[in-house]
DOLUM-37998 format. One record per residue: x, y, z of N, C-alpha, C, O, CB in turn; residue in one letter; chain; residue number from 1. Coordinates in Angstrom, 1 decimal. Each point is the difference from the previous one (the first is absolute). Glycine has a CB too. Example, Ala and Ser with C-alpha at 12.3 -4.5 7.8 and 13.67 -1.06 7.14 Angstrom:
kolti n_c1 13.2 | n_c2 -5.7 | n_c3 7.8 | ca_c1 -0.9 | ca_c2 1.2 | ca_c3 0.0 | c_c1 0.9 | c_c2 1.2 | c_c3 0.0 | o_c1 1.0 | o_c2 0.0 | o_c3 0.7 | cb_c1 -2.9 | cb_c2 -1.2 | cb_c3 0.5 | code A | unit A | pos 1
kolti n_c1 1.5 | n_c2 2.3 | n_c3 -1.9 | ca_c1 0.9 | ca_c2 1.1 | ca_c3 0.0 | c_c1 -0.8 | c_c2 1.1 | c_c3 0.8 | o_c1 0.5 | o_c2 1.1 | o_c3 0.1 | cb_c1 0.7 | cb_c2 -1.7 | cb_c3 -2.3 | code S | unit A | pos 2
END
This chain:
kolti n_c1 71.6 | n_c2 116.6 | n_c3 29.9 | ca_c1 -1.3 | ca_c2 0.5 | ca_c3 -0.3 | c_c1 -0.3 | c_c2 1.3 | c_c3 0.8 | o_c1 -0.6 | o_c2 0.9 | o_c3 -0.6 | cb_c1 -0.2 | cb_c2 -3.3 | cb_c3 0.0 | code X | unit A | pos 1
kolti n_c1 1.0 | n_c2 2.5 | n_c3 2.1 | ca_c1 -0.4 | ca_c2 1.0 | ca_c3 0.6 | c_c1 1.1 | c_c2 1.3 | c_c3 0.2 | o_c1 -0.1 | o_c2 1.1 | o_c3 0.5 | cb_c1 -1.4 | cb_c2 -2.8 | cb_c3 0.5 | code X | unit A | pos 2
kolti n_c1 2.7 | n_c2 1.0 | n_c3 -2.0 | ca_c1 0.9 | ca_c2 1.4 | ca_c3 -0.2 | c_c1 -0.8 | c_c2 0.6 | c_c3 -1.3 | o_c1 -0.4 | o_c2 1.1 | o_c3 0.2 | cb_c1 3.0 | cb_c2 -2.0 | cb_c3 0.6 | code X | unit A | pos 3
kolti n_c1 -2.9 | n_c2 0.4 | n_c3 -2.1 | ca_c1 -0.7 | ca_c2 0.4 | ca_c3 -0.6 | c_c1 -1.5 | c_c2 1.0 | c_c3 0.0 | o_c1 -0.5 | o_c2 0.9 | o_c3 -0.6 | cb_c1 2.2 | cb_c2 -2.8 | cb_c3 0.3 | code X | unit A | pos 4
kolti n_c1 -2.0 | n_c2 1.0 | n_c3 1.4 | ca_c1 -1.7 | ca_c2 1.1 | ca_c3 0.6 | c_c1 0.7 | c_c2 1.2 | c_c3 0.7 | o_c1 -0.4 | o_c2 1.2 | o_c3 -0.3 | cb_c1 -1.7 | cb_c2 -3.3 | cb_c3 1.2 | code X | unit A | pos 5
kolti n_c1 3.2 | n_c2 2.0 | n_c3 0.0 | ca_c1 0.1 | ca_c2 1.1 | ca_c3 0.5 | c_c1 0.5 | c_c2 1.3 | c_c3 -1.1 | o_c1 -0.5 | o_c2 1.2 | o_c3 0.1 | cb_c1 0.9 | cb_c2 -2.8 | cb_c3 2.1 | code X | unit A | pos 6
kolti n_c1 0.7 | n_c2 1.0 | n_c3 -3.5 | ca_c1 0.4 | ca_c2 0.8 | ca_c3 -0.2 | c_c1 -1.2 | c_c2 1.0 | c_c3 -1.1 | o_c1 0.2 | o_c2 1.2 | o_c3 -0.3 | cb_c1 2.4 | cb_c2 -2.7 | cb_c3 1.1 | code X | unit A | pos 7
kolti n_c1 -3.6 | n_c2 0.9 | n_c3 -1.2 | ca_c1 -0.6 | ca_c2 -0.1 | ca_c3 -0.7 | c_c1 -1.3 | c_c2 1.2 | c_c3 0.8 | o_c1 -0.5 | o_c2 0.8 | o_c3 -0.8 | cb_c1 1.7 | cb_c2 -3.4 | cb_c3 -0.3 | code X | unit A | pos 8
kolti n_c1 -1.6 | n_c2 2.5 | n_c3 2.1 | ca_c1 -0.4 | ca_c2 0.6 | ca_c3 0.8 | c_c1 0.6 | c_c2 1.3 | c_c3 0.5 | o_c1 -0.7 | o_c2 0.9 | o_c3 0.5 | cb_c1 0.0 | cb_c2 -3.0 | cb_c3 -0.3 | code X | unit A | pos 9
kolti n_c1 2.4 | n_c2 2.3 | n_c3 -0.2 | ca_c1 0.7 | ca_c2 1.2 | ca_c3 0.0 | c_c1 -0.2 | c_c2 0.8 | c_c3 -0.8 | o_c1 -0.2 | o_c2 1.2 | o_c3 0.3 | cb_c1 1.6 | cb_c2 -2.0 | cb_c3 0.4 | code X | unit A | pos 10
kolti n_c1 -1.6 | n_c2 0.3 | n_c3 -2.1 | ca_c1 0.1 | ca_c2 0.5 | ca_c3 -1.6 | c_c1 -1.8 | c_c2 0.6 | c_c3 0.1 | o_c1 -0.4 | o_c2 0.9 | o_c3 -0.6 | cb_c1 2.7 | cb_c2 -3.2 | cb_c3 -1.1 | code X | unit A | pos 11
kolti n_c1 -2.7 | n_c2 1.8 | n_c3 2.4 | ca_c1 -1.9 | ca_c2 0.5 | ca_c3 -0.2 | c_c1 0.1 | c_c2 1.1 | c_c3 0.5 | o_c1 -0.7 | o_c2 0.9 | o_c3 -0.4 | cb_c1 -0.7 | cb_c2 -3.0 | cb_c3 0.7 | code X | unit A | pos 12
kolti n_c1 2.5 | n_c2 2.1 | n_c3 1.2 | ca_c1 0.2 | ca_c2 1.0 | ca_c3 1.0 | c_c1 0.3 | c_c2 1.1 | c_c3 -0.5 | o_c1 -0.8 | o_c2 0.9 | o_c3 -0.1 | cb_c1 1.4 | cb_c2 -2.2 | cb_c3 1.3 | code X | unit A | pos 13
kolti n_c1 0.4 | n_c2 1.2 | n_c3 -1.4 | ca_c1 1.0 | ca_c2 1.3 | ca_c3 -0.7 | c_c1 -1.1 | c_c2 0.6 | c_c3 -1.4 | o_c1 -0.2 | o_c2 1.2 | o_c3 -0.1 | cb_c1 3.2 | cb_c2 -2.7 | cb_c3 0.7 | code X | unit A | pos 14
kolti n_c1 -3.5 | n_c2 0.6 | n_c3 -1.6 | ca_c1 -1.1 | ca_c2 0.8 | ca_c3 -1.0 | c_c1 -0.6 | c_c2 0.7 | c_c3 0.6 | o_c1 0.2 | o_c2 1.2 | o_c3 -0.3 | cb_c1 -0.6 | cb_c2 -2.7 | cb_c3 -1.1 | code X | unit A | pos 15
kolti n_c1 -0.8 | n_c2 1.2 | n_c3 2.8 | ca_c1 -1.0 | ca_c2 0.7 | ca_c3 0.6 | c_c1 0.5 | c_c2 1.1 | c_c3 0.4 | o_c1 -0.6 | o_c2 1.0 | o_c3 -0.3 | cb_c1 -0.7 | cb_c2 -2.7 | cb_c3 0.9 | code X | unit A | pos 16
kolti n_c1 2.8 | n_c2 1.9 | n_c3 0.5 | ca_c1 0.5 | ca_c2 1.4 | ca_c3 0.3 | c_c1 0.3 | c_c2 1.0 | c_c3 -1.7 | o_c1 -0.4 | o_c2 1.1 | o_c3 -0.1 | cb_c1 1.6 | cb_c2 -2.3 | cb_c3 2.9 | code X | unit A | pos 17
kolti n_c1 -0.7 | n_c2 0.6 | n_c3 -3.6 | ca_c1 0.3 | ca_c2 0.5 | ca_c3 -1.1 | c_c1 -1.6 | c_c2 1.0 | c_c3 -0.6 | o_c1 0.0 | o_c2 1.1 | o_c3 -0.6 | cb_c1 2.3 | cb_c2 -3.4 | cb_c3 0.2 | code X | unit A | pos 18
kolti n_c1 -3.1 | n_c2 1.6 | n_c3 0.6 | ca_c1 -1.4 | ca_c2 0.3 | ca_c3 -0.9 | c_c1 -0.6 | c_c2 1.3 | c_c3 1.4 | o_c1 -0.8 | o_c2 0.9 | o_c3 -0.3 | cb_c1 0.0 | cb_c2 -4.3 | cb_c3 -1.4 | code X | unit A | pos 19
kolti n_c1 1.2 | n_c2 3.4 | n_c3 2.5 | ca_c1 -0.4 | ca_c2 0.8 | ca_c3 0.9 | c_c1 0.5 | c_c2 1.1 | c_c3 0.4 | o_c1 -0.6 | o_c2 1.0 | o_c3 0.2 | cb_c1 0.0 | cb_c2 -2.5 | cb_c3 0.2 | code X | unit A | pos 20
kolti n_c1 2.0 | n_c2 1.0 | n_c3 -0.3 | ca_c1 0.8 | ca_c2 1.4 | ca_c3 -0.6 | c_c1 0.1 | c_c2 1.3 | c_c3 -0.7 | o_c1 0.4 | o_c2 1.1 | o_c3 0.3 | cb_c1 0.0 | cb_c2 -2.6 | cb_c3 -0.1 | code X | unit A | pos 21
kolti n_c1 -1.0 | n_c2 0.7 | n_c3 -1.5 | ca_c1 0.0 | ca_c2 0.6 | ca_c3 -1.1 | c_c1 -1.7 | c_c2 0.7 | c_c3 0.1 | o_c1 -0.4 | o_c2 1.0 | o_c3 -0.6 | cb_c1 2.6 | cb_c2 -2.9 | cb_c3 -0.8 | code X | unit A | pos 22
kolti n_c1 -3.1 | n_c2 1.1 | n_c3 2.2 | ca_c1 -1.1 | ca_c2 0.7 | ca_c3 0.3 | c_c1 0.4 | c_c2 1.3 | c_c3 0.7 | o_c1 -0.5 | o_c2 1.1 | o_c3 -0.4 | cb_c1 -0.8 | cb_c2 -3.3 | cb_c3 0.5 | code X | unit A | pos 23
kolti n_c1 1.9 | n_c2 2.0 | n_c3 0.7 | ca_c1 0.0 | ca_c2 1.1 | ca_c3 0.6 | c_c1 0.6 | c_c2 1.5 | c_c3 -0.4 | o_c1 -0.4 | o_c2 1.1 | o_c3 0.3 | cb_c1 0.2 | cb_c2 -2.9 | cb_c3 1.1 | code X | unit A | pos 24
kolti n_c1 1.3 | n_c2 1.2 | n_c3 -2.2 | ca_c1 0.5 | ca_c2 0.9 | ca_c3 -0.9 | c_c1 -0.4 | c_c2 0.9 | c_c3 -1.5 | o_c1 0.5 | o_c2 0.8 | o_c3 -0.8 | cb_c1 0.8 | cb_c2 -2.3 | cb_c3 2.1 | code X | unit A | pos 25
kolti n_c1 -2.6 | n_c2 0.8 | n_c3 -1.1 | ca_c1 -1.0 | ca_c2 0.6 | ca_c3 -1.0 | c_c1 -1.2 | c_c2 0.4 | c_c3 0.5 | o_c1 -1.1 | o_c2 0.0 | o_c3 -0.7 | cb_c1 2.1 | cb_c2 -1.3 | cb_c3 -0.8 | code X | unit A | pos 26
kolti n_c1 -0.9 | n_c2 1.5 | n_c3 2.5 | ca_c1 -1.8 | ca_c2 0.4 | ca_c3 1.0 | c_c1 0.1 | c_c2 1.2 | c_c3 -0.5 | o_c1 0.1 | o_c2 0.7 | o_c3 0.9 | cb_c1 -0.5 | cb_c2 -1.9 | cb_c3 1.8 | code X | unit A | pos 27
kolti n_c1 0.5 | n_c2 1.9 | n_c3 -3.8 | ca_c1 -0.3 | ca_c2 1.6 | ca_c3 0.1 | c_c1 -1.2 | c_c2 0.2 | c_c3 0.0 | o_c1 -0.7 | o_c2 -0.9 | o_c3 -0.5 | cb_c1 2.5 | cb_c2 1.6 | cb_c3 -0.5 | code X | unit A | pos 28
kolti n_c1 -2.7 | n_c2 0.5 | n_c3 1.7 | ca_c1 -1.2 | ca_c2 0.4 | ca_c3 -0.5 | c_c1 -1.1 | c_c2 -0.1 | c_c3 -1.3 | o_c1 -0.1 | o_c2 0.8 | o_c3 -1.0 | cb_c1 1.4 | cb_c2 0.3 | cb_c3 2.5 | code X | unit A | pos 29
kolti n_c1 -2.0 | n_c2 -2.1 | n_c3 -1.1 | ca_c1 -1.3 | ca_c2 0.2 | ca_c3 -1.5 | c_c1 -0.8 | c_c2 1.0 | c_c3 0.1 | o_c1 -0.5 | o_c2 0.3 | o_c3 1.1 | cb_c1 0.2 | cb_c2 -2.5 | cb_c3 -1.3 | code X | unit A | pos 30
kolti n_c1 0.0 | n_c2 3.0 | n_c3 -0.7 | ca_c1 -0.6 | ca_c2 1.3 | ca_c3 -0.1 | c_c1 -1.2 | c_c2 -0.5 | c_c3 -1.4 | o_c1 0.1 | o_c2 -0.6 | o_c3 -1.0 | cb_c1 2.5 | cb_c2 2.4 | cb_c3 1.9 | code X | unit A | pos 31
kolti n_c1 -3.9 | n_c2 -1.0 | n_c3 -0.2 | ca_c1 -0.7 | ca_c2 -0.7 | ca_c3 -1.1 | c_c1 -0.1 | c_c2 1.2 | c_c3 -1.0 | o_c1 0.1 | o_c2 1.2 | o_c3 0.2 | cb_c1 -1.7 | cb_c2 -3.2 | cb_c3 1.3 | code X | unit A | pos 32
kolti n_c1 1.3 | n_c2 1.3 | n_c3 -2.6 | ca_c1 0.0 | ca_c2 1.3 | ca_c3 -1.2 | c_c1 -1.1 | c_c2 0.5 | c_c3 -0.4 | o_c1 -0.1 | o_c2 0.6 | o_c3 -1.1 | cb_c1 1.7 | cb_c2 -1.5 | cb_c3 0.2 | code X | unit A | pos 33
kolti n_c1 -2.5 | n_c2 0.8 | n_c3 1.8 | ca_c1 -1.5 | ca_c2 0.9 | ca_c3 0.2 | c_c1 -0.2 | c_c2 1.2 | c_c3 1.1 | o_c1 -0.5 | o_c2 1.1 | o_c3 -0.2 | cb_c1 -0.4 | cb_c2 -3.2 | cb_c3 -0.4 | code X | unit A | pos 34
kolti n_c1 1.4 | n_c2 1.4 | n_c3 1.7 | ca_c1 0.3 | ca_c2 1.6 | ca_c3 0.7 | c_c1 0.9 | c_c2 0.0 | c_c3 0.9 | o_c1 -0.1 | o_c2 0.7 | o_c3 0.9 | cb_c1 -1.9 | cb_c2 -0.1 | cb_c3 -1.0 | code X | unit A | pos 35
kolti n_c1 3.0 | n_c2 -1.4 | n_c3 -0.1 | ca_c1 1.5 | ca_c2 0.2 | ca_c3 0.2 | c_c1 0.3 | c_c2 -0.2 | c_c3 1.8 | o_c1 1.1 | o_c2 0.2 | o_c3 0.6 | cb_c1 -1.1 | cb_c2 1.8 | cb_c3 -3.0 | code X | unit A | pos 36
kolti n_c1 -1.4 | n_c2 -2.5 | n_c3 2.9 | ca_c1 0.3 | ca_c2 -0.5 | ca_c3 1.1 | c_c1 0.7 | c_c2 -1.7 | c_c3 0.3 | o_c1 0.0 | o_c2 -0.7 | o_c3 -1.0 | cb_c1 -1.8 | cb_c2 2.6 | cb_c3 1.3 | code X | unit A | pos 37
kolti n_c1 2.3 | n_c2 -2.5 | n_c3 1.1 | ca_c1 0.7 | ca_c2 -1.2 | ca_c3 0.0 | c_c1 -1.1 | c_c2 -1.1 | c_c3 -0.2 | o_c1 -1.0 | o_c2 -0.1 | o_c3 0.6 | cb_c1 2.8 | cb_c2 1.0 | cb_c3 0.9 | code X | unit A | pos 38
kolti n_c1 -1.3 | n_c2 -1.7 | n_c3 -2.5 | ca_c1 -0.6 | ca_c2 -0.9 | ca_c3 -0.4 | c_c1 0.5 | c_c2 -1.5 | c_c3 1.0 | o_c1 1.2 | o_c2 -0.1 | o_c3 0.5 | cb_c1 -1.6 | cb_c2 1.6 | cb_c3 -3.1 | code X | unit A | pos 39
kolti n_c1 -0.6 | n_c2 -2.6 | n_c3 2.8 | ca_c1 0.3 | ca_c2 -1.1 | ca_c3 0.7 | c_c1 -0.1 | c_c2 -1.4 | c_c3 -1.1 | o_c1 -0.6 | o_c2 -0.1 | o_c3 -1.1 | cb_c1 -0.3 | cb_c2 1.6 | cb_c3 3.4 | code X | unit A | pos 40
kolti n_c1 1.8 | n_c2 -2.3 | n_c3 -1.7 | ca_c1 -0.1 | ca_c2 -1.2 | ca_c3 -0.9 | c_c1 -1.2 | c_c2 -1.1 | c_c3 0.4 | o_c1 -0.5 | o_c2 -0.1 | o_c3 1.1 | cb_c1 3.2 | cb_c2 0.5 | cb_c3 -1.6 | code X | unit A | pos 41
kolti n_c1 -2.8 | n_c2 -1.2 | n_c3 -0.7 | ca_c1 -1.2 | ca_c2 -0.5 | ca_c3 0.2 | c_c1 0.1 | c_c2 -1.7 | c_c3 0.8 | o_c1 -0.3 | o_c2 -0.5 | o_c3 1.1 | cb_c1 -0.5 | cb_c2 2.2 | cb_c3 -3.5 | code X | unit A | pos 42
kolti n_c1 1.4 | n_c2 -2.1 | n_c3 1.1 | ca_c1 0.4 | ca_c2 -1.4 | ca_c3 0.0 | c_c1 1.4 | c_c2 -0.5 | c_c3 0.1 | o_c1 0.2 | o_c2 -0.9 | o_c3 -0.8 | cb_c1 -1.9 | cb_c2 0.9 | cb_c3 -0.5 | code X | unit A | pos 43
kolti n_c1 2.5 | n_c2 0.1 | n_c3 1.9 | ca_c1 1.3 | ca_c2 -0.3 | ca_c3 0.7 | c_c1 0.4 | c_c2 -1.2 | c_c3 -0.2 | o_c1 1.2 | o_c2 -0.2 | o_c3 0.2 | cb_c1 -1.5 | cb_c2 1.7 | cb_c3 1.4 | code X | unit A | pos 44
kolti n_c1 -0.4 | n_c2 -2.4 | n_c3 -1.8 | ca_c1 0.3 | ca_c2 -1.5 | ca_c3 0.5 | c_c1 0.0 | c_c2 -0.2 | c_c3 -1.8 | o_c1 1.0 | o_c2 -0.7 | o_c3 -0.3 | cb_c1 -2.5 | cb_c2 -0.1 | cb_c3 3.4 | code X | unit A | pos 45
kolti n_c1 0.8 | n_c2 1.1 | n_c3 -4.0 | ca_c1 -0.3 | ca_c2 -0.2 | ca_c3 -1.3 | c_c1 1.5 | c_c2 0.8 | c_c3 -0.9 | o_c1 0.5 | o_c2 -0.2 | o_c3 -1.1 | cb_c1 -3.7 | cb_c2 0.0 | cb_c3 1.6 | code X | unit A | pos 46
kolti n_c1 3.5 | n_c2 0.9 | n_c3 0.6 | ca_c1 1.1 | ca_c2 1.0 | ca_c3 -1.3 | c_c1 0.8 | c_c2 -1.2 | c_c3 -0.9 | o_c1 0.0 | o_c2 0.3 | o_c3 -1.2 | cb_c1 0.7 | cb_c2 2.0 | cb_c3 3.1 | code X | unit A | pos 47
kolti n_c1 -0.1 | n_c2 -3.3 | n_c3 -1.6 | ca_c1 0.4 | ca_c2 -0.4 | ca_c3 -0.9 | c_c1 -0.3 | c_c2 -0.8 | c_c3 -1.3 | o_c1 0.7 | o_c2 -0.4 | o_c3 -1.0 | cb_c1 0.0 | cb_c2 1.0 | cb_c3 2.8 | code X | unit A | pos 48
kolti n_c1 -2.3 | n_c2 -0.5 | n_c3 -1.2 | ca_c1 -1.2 | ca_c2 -0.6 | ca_c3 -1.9 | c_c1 0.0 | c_c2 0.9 | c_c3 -0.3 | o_c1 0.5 | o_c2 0.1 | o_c3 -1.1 | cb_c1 -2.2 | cb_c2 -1.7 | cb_c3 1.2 | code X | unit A | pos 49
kolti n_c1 1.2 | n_c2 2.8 | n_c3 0.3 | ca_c1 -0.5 | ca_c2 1.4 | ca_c3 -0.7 | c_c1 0.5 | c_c2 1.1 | c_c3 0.1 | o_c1 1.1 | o_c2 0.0 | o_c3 0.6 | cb_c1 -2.6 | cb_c2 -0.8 | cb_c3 -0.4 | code X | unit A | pos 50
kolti n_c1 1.1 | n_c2 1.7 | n_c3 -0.5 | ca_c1 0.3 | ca_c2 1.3 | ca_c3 0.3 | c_c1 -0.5 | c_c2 0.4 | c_c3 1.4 | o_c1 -1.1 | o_c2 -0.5 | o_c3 0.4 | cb_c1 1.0 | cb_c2 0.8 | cb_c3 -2.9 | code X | unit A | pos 51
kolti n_c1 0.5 | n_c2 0.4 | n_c3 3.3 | ca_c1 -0.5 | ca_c2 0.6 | ca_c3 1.4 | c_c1 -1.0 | c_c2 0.8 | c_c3 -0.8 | o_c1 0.2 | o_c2 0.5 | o_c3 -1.1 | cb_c1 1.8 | cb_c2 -0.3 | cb_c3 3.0 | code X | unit A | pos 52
kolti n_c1 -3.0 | n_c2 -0.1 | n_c3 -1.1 | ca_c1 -0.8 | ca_c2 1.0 | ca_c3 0.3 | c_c1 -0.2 | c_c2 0.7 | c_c3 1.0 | o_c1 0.1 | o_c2 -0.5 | o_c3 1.1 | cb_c1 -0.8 | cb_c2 -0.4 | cb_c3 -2.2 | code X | unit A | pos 53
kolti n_c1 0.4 | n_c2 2.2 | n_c3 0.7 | ca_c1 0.1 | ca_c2 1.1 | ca_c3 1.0 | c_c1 -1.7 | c_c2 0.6 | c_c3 0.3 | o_c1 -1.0 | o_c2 -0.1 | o_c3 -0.7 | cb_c1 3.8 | cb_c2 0.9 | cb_c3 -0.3 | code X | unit A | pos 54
kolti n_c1 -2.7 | n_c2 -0.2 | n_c3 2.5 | ca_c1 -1.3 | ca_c2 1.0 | ca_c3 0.6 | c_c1 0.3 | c_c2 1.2 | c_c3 0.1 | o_c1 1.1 | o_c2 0.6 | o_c3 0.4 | cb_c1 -1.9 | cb_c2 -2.2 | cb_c3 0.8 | code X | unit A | pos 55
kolti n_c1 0.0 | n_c2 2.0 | n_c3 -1.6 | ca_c1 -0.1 | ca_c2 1.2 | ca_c3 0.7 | c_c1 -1.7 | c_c2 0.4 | c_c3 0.8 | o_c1 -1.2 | o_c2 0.1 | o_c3 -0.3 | cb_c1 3.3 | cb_c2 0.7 | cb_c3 -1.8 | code X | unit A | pos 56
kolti n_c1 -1.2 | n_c2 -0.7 | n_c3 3.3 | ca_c1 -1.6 | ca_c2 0.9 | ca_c3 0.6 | c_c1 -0.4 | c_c2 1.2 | c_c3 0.1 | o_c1 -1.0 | o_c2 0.4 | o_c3 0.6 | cb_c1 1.0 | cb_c2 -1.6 | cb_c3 0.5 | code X | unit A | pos 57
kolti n_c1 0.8 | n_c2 2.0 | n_c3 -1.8 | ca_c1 -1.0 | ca_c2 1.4 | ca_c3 0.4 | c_c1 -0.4 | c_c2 -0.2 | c_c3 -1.0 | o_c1 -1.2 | o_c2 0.2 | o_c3 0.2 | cb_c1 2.0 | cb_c2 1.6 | cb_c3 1.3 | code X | unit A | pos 58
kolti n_c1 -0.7 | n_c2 -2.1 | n_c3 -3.2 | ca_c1 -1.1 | ca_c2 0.1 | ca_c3 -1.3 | c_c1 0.2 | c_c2 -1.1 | c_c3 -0.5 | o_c1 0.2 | o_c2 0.0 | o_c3 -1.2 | cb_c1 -0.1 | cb_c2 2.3 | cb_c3 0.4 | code X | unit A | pos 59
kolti n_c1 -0.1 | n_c2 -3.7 | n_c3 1.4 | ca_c1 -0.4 | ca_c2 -1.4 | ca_c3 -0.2 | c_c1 0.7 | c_c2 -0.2 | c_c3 -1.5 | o_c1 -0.7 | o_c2 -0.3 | o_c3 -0.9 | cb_c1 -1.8 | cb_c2 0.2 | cb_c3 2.5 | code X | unit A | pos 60
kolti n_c1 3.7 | n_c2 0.3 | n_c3 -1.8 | ca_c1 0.7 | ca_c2 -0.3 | ca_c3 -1.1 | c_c1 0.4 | c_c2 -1.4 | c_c3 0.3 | o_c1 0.7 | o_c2 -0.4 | o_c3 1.0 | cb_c1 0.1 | cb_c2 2.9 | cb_c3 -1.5 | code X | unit A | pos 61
kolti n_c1 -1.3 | n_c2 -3.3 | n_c3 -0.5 | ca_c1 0.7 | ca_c2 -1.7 | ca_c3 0.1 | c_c1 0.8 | c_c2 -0.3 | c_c3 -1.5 | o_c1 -0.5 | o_c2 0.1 | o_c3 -1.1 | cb_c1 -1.8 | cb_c2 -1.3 | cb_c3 2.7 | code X | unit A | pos 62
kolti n_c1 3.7 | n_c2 0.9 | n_c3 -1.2 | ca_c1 0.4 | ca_c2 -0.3 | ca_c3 -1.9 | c_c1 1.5 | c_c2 -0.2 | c_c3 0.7 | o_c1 0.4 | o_c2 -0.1 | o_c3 1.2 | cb_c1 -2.0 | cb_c2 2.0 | cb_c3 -3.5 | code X | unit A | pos 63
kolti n_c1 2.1 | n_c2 -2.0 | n_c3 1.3 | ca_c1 1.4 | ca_c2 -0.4 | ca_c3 0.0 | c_c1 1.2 | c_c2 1.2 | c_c3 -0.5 | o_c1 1.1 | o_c2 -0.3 | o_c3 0.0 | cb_c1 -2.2 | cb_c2 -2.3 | cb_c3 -0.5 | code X | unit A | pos 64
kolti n_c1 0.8 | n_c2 3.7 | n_c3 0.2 | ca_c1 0.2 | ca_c2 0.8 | ca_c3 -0.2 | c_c1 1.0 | c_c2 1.4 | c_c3 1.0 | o_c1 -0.7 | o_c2 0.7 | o_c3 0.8 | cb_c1 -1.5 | cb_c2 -2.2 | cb_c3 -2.1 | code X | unit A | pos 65
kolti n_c1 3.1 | n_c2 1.8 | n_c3 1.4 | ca_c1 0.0 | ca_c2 1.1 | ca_c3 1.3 | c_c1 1.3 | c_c2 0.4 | c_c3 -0.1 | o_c1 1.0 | o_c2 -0.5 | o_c3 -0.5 | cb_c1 -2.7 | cb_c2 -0.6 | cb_c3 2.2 | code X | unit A | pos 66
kolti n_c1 1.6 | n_c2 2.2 | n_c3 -1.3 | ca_c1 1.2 | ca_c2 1.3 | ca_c3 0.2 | c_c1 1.7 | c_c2 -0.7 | c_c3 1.1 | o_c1 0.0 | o_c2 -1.0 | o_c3 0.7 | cb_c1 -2.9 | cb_c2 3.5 | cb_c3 -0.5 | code X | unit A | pos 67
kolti n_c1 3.4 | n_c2 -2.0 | n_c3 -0.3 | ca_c1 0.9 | ca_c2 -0.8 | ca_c3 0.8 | c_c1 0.3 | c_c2 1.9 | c_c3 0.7 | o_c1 0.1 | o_c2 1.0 | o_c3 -0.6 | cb_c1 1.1 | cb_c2 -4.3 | cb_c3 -1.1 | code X | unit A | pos 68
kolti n_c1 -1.0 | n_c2 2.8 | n_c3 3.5 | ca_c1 1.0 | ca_c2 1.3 | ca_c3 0.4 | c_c1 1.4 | c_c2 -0.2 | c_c3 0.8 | o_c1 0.7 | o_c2 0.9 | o_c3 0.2 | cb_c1 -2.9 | cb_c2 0.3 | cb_c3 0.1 | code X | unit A | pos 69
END
């Protein structure tokens, strides 16, 4: 039984570096498509129900929407 939890617990392991990885390999720059300054994310913890949402503070752009650099 506790070979099973462990191995099972490896396999959770190895997904979370995999999903992070790949985060990081996709961090490029959000650019908002109102005035082309860096946009910030909203909801991080939800990305995987929804869509992210993005900020912008210098012209308060909120949407899902955005330039990639």
């Amino acid at each position: 039984m506790f070979q099973k939890i462990k191995k099972i617990i490896n396999e959770l392991i190895q997904i979370n570096n995999l999903k992070t990885r790949n985060k990081v390999t996709n961090s490029k720059i959000k650019i908002c498509p109102s005035c082309t300054s860096k946009l910030e994310p909203l909801n991080e913890q939800l990305e995987w129900l929804m869509p992210q949402k993005y900020l912008c503070k210098k012209c308060n752009y909120l949407g899902t929407a955005y330039f990639e650099q």
